[in-house]
C-alpha positions in Angstrom: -17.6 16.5 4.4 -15.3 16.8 1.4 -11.3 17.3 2.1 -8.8 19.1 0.0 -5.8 17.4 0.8 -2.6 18.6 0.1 0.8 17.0 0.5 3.6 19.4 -0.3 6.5 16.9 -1.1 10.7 17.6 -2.3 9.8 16.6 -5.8 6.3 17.6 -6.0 2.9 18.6 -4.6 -0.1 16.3 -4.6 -3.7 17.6 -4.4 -6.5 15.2 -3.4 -10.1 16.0 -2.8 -11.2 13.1 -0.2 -14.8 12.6 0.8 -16.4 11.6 3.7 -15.4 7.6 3.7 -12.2 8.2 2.7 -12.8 7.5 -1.4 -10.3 9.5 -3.2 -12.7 11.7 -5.8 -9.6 13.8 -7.5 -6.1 13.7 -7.9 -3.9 16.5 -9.3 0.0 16.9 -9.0 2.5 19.7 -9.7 6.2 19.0 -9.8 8.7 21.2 -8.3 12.8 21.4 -8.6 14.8 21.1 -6.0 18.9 22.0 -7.0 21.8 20.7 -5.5 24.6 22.8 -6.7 27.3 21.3 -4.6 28.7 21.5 -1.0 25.8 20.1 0.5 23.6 22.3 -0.6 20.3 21.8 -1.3 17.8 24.9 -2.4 13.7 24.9 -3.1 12.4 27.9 -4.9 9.6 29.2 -2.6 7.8 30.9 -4.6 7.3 27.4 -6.6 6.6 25.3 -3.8 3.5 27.9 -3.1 2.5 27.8 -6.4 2.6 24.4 -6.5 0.3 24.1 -4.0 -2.6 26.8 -5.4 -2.6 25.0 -8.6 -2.3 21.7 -7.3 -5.5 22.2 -5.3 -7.6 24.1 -7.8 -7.0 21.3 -10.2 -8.1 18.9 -7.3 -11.1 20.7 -6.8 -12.1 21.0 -10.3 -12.0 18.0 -11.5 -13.8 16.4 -8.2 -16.5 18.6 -9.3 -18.2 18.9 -5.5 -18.3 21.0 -2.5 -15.4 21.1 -0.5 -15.8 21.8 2.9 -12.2 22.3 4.4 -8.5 21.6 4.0 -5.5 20.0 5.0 -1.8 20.9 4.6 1.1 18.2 5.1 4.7 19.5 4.8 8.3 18.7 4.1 9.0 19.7 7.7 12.6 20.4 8.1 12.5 22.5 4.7 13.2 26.2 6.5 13.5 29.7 4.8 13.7 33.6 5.7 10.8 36.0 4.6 9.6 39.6 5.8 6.6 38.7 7.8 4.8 42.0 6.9 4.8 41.5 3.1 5.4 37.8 3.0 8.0 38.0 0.5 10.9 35.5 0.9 13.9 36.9 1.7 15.8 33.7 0.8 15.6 30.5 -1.2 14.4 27.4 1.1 16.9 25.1 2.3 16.0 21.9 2.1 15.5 19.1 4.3 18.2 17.4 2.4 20.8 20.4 2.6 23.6 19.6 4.8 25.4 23.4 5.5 24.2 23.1 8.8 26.7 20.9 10.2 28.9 24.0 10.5 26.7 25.2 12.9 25.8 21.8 14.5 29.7 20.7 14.5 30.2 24.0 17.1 27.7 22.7 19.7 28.9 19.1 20.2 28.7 19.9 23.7 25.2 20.6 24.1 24.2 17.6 22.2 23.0 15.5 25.3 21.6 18.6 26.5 19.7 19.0 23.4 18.1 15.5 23.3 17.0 15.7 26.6 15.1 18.6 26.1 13.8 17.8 22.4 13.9 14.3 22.0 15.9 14.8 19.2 20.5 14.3 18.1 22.2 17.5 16.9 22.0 17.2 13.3 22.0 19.6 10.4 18.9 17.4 9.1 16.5 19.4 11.4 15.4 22.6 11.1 16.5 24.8 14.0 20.4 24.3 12.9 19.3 25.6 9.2 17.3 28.1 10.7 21.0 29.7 12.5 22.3 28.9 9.4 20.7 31.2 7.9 21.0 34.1 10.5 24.5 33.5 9.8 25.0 33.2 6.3 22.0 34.6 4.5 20.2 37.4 6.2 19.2 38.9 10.1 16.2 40.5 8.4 12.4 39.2 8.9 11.6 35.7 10.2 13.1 32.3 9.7 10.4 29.2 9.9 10.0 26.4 8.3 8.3 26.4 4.9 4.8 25.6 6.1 4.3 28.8 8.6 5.3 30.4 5.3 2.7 29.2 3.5 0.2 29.2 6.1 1.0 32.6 6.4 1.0 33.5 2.3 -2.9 30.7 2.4 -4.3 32.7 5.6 -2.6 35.3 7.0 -1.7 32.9 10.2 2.0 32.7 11.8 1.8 29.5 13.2 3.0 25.6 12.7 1.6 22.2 13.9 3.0 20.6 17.0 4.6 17.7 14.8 6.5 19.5 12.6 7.8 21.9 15.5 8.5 18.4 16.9 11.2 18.3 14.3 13.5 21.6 15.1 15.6 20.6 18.1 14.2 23.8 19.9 10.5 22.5 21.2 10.3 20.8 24.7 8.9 17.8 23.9 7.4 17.2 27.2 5.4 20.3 27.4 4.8 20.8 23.6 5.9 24.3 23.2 9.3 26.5 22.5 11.9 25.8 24.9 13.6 29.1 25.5 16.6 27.0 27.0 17.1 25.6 23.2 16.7 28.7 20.9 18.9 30.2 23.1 21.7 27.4 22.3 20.8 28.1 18.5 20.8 31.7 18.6 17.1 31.9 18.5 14.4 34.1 19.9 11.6 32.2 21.1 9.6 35.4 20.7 9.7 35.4 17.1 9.1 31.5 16.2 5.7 30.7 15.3 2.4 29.8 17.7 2.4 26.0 18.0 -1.0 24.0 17.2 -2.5 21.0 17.1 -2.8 19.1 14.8 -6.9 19.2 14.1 -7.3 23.0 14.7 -8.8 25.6 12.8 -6.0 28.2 10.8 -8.1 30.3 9.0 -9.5 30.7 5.2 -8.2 30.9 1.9 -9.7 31.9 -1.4 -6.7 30.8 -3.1 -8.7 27.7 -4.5 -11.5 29.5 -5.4 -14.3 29.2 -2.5 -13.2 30.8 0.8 -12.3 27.4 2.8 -11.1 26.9 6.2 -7.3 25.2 6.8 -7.9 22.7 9.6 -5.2 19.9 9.9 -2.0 20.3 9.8 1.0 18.1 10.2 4.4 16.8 8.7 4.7 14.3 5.9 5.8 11.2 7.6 3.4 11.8 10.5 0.2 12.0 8.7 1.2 8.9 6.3 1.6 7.1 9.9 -2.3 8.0 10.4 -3.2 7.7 7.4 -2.1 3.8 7.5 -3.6 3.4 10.5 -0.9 3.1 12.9 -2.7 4.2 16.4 -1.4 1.6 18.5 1.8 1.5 20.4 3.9 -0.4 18.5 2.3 -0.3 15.0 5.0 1.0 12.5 5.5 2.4 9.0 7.9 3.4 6.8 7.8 5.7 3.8 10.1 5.4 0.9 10.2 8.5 -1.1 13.2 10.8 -1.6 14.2 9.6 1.2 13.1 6.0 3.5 11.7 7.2 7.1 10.6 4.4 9.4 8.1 5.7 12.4 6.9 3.8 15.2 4.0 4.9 17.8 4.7 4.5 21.2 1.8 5.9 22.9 0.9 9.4 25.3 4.1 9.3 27.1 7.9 11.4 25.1 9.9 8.7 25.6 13.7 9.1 24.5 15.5 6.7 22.3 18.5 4.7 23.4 19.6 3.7 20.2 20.0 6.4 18.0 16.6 7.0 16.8 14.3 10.5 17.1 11.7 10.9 19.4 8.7 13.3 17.9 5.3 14.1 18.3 3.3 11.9 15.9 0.0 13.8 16.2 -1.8 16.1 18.7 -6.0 16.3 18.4 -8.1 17.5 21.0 -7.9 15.4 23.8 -5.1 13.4 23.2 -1.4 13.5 21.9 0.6 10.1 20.8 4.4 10.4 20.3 6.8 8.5 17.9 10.3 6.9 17.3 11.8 7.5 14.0 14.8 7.3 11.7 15.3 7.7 8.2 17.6 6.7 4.9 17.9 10.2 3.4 18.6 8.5 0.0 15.8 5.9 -1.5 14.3 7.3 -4.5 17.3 9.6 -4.4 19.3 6.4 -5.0 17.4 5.4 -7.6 17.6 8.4 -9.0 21.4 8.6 -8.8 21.6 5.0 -10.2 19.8 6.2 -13.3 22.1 9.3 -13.8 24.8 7.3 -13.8 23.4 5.2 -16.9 23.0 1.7 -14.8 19.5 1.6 -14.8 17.0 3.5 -17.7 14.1 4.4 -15.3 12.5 2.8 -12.2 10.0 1.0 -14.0 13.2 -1.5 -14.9 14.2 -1.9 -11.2 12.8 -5.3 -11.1 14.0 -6.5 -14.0 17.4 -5.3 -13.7 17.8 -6.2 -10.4 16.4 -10.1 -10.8 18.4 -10.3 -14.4 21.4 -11.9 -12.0 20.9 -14.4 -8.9 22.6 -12.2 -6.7 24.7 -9.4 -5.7 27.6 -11.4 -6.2 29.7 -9.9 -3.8 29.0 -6.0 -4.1 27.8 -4.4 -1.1 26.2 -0.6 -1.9 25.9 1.9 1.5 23.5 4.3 -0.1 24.7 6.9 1.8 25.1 9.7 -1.0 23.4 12.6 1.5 25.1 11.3 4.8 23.6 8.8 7.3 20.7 9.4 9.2 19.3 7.2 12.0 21.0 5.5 14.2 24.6 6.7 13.0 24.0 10.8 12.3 26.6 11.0 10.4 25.8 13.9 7.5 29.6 13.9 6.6 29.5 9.8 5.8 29.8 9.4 1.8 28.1 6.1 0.0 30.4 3.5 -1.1 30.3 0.6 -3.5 32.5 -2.7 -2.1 33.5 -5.3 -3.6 33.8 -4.5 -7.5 35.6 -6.8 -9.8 35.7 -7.8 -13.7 32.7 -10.1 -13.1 30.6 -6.7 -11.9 27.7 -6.0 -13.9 25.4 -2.5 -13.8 22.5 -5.4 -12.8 24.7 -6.3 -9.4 25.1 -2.3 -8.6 21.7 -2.5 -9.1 20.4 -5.1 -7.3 23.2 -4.1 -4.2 21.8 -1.0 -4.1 18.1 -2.1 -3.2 19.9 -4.8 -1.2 21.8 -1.3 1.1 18.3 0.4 0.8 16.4 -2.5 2.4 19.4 -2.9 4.9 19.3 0.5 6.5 15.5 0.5 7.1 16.4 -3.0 8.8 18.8 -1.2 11.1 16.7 1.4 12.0 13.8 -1.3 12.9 16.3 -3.7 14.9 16.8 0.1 17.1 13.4 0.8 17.4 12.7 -2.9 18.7 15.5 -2.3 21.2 13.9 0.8 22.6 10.1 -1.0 22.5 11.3 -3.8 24.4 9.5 -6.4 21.9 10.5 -6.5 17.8 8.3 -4.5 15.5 5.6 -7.4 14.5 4.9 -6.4 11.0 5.5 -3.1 9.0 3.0 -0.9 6.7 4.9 0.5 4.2 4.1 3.5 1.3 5.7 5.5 -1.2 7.2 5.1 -4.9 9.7 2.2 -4.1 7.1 -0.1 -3.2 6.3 -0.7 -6.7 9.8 -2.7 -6.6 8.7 -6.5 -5.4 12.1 -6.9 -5.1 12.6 -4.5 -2.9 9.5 -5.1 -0.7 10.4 -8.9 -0.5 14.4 -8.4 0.4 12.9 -5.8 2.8 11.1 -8.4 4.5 13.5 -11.1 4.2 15.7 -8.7 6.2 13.3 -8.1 9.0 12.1 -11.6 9.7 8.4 -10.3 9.9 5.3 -9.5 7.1 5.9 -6.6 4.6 2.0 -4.8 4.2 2.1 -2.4 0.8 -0.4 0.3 1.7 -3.9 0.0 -1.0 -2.5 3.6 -2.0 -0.1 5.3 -2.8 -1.1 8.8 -1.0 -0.5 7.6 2.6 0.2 11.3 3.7 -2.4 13.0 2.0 -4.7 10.9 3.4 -3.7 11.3 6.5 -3.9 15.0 6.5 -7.2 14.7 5.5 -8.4 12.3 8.2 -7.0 15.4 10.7 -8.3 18.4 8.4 -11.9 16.3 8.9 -11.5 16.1 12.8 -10.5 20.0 12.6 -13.7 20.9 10.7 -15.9 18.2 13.3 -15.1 20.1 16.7 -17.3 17.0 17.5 -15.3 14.7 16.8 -13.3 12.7 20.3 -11.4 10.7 19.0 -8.5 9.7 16.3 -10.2 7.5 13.9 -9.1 6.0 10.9 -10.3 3.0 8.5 -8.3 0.1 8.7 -6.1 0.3 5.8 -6.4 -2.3 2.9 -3.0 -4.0 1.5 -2.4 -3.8 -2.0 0.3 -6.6 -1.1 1.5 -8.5 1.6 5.4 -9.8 1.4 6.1 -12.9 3.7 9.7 -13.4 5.0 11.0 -16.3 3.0 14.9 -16.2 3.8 16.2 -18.3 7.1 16.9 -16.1 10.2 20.6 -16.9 10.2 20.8 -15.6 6.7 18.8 -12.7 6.9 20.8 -11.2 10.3 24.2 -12.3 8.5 23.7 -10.3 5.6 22.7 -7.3 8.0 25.9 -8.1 10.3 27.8 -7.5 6.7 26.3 -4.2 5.8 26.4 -2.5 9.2 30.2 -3.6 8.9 30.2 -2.0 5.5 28.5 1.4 7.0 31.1 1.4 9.4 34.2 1.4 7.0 31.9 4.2 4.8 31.8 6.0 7.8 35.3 5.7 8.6 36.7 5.7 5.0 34.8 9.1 4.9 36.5 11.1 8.1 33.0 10.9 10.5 33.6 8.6 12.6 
């Protein structure tokens, strides 16, 4: 059975057709243009992102030039938006994962912050969806339904209102015990229960769409992060895998029980299938391509095929310490009002040490968030798969690694979520199918720690002291 696999992304959507072992027969991509016109705002187009997505997939389908048999949708997951549910039209632009208006909604419910983890595994933060969601009842519109972008496009693909257990797993208001709307949450948010979406699993079928061309049944479902972690194979408690996009987002299984971080980190649903559910930890650098990005506008760097350069022209950092944190800090700190800051400048500064200090502060914060994640395991994460644009960066991968003290796996390809989707879309189609499987993934490269121990958790003593003063420098602490 053939899969159209689609990953709807910030900065574009990818279409692969995926056949029955997994060989990738097409690939098609359609960028899309996310604005950030100030205050924290950050706005998707809707009527792009579904666009996106039809032409995205024909092209995938055309050029594999076979059968396809059923499809899979991944999603941005906390991207939300307003739209009449009887004509589909949006009623408003899509906030963005990245947006940060929210906290004027999450700064009012401080108080029900333990509360709210309890219940959803999850810290008060504008980064999730349920926040933007009230958000929007409050400053955009009371009329039609508020989801998140994927129960749009479900809907506008099929006619379905529903979303996948992971990516409800993301909103603050779903029980994360029992899997379903906790009316005790959207009640905290404003919310009626009554008019969220049905939650799935992740392997279920949606309906059809002739909006590639065949009539073809939707039949996985699932947010980005979670189907890259089964699409690189991490089944096992304790198995872990980090993403760096737009942003960097490190997930680790932990197994059939919800277990609750201690240290700062999100507890989610990583998939749900017939017959069995696994749950995650999580945390995430909302800048990594972002930062690259940023470096670029600023003129210290031409594009990212001269990271490596750039960053190895000098033998260190020499003394500058970058906290990427130009969106806020996610995981462990939640801090969305935290600003990035660049330390220790002087006449000897170069663009190549910004440079190379700011892969140094990308690499650092996925440390931290692994160190947390060991904490709540009870045992140190023993190696990490990772995917995404930034791993074309050796220098990167190998500082990343350094900082960790463990092996550094680069995933054979670069479409870790799409892939994943795919693998779920196939179990969807396959009622027959008991059990999760996936290939074991093959490593385009494998980075072995090569700085000392004392050295490596020195440098990370010095930038979580550095993320503190950003944090405090910056009025969120």
């Amino acid at each position: 059975m053939n899969i159209l696999a689609i990953d709807q992304g910030t900065s574009a959507t990818k279409a692969l057709v995926v056949g029955e072992d997994g060989a990738v027969l097409s690939i098609a991509e359609c960028p899309v243009h996310p604005s950030a016109p100030g205050d924290g705002a950050v706005e998707q187009d809707p009527a792009e992102l579904l666009a996106s997505v039809i032409a995205a997939g024909r092209a995938a389908i055309s050029q594999a030039g076979v059968v396809v048999h059923g499809i899979g949708l991944a999603n941005q997951g906390e991207t939300v938006l307003a739209w009449d549910p009887d004509t589909g039209r949006p009623l408003t632009t899509a906030i963005s994962w990245q947006d940060r208006r929210a906290v004027s909604v999450t700064d009012g419910m401080a108080d029900q912050g333990d509360r709210l983890r309890e219940i959803t595994g999850l810290p008060l933060d504008p980064y999730f969806s349920a926040p933007k969601l009230a958000w929007l009842r409050r400053h955009r519109t009371t009329d039609g339904v508020v989801t998140t972008s994927d129960t749009w496009m479900l809907h506008a693909l099929t006619g379905a209102f529903v979303t996948d257990v992971t990516t409800a797993s993301r909103s603050l208001v779903l029980d994360l015990d029992s899997r379903s709307w906790s009316g005790e949450a959207t009640d905290l948010f404003g919310l009626a229960a009554s008019d969220l979406p049905e939650v799935i699993g992740c392997a279920t079928p949606v309906g059809t769409t002739a909006a590639f061309g065949p009539s073809l049944p939707v039949t996985g479902l699932a947010v980005d992060q979670q189907a890259a972690l089964v699409g690189e194979g991490c089944l096992t408690p304790g198995q872990a895998k980090c993403t760096y996009g737009t942003g960097a987002f490190l997930l680790v299984t932990t197994g059939g029980i919800a277990r609750r971080s201690g240290n700062g980190l999100s507890a989610s649903v990583a998939w749900e299938v017939p017959g069995s559910v696994s749950y995650c930890l999580d945390g995430q650098s909302y800048t990594a391509g972002a930062a690259v990005s940023w470096l670029v506008a600023m003129g210290l760097l031409r594009d990212l095929a001269d990271l490596d350069d750039v960053a190895t022209s000098v033998p260190d950092a020499a003394g500058v310490t970058v906290v990427p944190a130009l969106a806020g800090l996610g995981a462990p700190y939640w801090r969305p009002s935290a600003t990035g800051t660049l330390e220790g400048l002087g006449l000897h500064t170069s663009p190549a040490h910004v440079v190379r200090a700011t892969l140094e502060g990308l690499a650092a914060q996925v440390a931290v968030l692994a160190d947390a994640a060991a904490d709540d395991l009870g045992g140190p994460v023993l190696e990490l798969r990772v995917d995404g644009g930034l791993t074309q960066s050796a220098f990167l991968m190998q500082y990343q690694a350094d900082l960790l003290q463990v092996p550094v796996e680069v995933f054979a390809s670069p479409h870790a979520t799409a892939l994943g989707v795919a693998v779920l879309a196939r179990m969807g189609l396959d009622g027959e199918v008991a059990a999760l499987e996936v290939p074991q993934p093959t490593a385009a490269a494998r980075y072995e720690p090569r700085m000392g121990a004392d050295e490596a958790a020195g440098r990370l003593d010095r930038f979580r002291a550095a993320a503190d003063r950003a944090i405090a420098a910056s009025g969120a602490g």
